[in-house]
N, C-alpha and C positions, 0 to 999 in steps of 0.2 A: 790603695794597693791596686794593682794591676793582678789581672788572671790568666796565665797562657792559655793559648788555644787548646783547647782539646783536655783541660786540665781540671779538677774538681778542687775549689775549696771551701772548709770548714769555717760556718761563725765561729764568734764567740759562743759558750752555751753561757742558757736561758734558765733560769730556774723558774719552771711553771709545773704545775701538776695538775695531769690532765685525766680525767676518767677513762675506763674502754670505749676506741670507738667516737672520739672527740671529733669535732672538727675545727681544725685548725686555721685560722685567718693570716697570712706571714706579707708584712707591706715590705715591698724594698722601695728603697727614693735612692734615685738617680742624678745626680747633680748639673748633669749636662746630656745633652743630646745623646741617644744610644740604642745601636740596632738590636732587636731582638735578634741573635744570633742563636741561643741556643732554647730552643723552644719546641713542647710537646702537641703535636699538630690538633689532637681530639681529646679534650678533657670531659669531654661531658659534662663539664663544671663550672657557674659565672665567674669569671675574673674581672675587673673590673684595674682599668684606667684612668686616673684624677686627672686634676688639670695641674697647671707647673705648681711647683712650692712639693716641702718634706712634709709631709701628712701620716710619715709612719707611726706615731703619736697619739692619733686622731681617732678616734671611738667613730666617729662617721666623717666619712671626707669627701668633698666633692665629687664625685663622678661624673669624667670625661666622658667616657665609654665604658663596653661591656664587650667580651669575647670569651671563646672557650675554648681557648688554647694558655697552657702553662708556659712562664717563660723567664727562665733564668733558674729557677729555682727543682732541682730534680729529687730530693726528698727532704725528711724531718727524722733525724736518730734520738732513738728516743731509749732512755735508763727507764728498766723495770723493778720492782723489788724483787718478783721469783722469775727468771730469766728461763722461757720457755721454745726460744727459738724463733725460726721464722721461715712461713715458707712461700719460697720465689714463684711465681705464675708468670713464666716463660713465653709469651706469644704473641699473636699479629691481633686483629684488630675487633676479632671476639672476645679478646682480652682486656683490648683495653676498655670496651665496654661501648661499639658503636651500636648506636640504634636504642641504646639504652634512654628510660625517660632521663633529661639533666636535672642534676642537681636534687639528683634523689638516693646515689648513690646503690646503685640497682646493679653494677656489671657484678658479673656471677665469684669473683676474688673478694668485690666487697659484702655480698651475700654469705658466703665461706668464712667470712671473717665474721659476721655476724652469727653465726654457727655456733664456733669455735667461741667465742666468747659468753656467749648463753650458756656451755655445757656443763657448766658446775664447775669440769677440768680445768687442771692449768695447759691451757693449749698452745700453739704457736700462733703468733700474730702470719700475717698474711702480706707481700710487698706482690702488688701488681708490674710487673715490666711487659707492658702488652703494649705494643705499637702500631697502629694501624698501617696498615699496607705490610709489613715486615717479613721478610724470607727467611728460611734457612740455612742458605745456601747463598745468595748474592746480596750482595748491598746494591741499596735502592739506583734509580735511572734518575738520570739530572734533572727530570720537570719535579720530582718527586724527594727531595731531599730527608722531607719529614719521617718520608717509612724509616729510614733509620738503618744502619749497620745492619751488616747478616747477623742471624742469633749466632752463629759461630765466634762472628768474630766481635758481638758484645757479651759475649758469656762471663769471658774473667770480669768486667767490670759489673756486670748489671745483676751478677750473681754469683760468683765464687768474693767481691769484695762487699756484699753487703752482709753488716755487724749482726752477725747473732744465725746466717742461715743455718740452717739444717737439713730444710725438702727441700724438693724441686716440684713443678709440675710443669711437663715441658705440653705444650698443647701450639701446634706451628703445624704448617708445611702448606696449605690450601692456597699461597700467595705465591710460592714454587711451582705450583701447579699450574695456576694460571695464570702465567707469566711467559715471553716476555709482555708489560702492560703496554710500552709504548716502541716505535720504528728503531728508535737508536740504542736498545734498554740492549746492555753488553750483556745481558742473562740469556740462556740457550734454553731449550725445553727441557726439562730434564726427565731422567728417570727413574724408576720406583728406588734401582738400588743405587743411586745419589743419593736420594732422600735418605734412606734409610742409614746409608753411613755416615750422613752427617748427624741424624736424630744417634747414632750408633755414639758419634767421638762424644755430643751433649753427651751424654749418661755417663761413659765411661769418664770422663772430664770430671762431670760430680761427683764420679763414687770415687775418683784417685782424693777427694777432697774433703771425703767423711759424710755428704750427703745423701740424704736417702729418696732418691727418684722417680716420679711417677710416670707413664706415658700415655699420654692423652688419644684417644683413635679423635682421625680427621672429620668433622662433620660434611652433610651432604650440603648441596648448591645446584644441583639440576634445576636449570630452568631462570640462573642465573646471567646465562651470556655468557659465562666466565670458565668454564669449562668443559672439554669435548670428551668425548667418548673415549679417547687414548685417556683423557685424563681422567676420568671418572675409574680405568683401566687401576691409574697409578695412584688414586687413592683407595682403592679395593685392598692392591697389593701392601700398601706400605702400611694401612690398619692389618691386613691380614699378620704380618710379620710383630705388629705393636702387641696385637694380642698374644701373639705365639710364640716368637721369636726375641722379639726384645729386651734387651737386657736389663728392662725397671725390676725396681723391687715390687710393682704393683700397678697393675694396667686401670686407667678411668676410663669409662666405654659411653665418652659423649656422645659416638655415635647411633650407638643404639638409644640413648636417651633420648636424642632430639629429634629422629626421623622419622618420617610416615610408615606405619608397619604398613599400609597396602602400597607405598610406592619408596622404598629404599633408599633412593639418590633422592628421594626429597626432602624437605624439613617437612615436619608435624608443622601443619596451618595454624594451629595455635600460638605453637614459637616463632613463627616467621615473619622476621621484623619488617618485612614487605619486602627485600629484592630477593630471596630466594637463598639470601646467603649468609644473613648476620639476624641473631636472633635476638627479638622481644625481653620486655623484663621477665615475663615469665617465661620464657625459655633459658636465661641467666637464671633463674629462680632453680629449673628443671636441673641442670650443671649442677652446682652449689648442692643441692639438695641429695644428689646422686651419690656422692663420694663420704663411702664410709668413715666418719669422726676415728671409728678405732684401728684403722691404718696409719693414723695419725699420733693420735696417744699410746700406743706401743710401739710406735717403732724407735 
């Protein structure tokens, strides 16, 4: 069969049962020559590349190569016995888990999901849709294809159609901020209340949908190159509004979790996965850790 562009399709299913928390091995073989065309640019994950022949069979198969990027494959829907939900982690590339150690499963949604599954409770599983580089507001500039669709305008797909959601945790906007990244990038500077109406349409988008929304405050980056003083401005103001003003059913206050109490616009040295802007496993840890389980189980 043939896949149109831009189109999502379903295997056949699988009858495997699998524990909480598995980790899942999925071979595709490809018959003939073939571009990676749709591919997750930061997996923090070994993938691995055989040499020709259908190996998907094979308990251990040659390997070509090794990289850490996903490609073809954008999830695994999975039948529960007590159907407990699921909740979407909306974001750019704190999310998806950059800087984290690989292959240890450390970014702070798989921490959360590790949580949630300890708690005795029947809780919601947890789907990461964190993108590195990703905006709120534009879709990525042509050197950059990977950052992926504005969150706006992959919302209905990467979260109003995944089976079983319920939350949200929208946690975006620092890629808005400092942007544009490159001379041709058609994205403008924006400001506070840009941001804020587009984090505005997310929410109200998931609550038209029966979803129960959290909003993430922006972490700090001073000292990153990556934003000025205006912008340091427009992440003040658009946390200021998340905690105060916005419409979640329930504010995560990463920013206070992760920053330096003596120097505000910075991360905590601790968490600072070295540029100033994406944090350490244990700063994933700090996240994860921070958000109360019973926002979750009662809501």
């Amino acid at each position: 069969m043939s896949i149109p562009a831009g189109a999502i399709v379903l295997s056949d299913p699988v009858e495997l049962s699998l524990p909480n928390l598995a980790e899942l091995a999925v071979s595709l073989y490809f018959p003939e020559a073939t571009t990676g065309s749709t591919v997750h640019g930061f997996s923090f994950q070994t993938n691995y590349l055989s040499s020709a022949g259908d190996h998907t069979m094979a308990e251990v198969f040659p390997v070509k190569t090794a990289m850490q990027s996903w490609v073809f494959l954008t999830g695994v829907d999975v039948a529960v016995p007590q159907p407990a939900g699921a909740i979407v982690a909306l974001g750019d590339s704190i999310t998806d888990g950059a800087f984290s150690t690989p292959d240890t499963n450390h970014r702070w949604p798989d921490l959360l999901a590790d949580r949630l599954a300890s708690s005795g409770e029947t809780m919601p599983g947890v789907v990461n849709q964190g993108i590195g580089g990703n905006r709120i507001l534009s879709d990525p500039p042509a050197e950059f294809p990977f950052f992926g669709p504005s969150a706006l305008a992959r919302f209905d797909r990467e979260v109003l159609a995944i089976p079983g959601a319920t939350h949200l945790i929208v946690f975006e906007g620092i890629n808005d901020i400092g942007a544009p990244v490159t001379p041709d990038d058609p994205a403008q500077p924006v400001t506070a209340d840009q941001l804020i109406a587009g984090l505005r349409q997310i929410a109200e988008r998931a609550h038209e949908h029966g979803l129960v929304v959290y909003g993430a405050t922006i972490t700090p980056c001073e000292g990153a190159n990556y934003i000025s003083a205006k912008g340091e401005a427009i992440r003040v103001a658009v946390n200021d509004w998340i905690r105060n003003d916005g419409p979640f059913d329930a504010v995560l206050d990463f920013d206070a979790v992760v920053r330096d109490p003596e120097h505000p616009t910075q991360l905590l040295p601790a968490y600072n996965g070295g540029d100033q802007l994406h944090l350490n496993d244990a700063g994933f840890r700090a996240i994860a850790d921070s958000i109360d389980l019973r926002l979750i189980a009662t809501s």
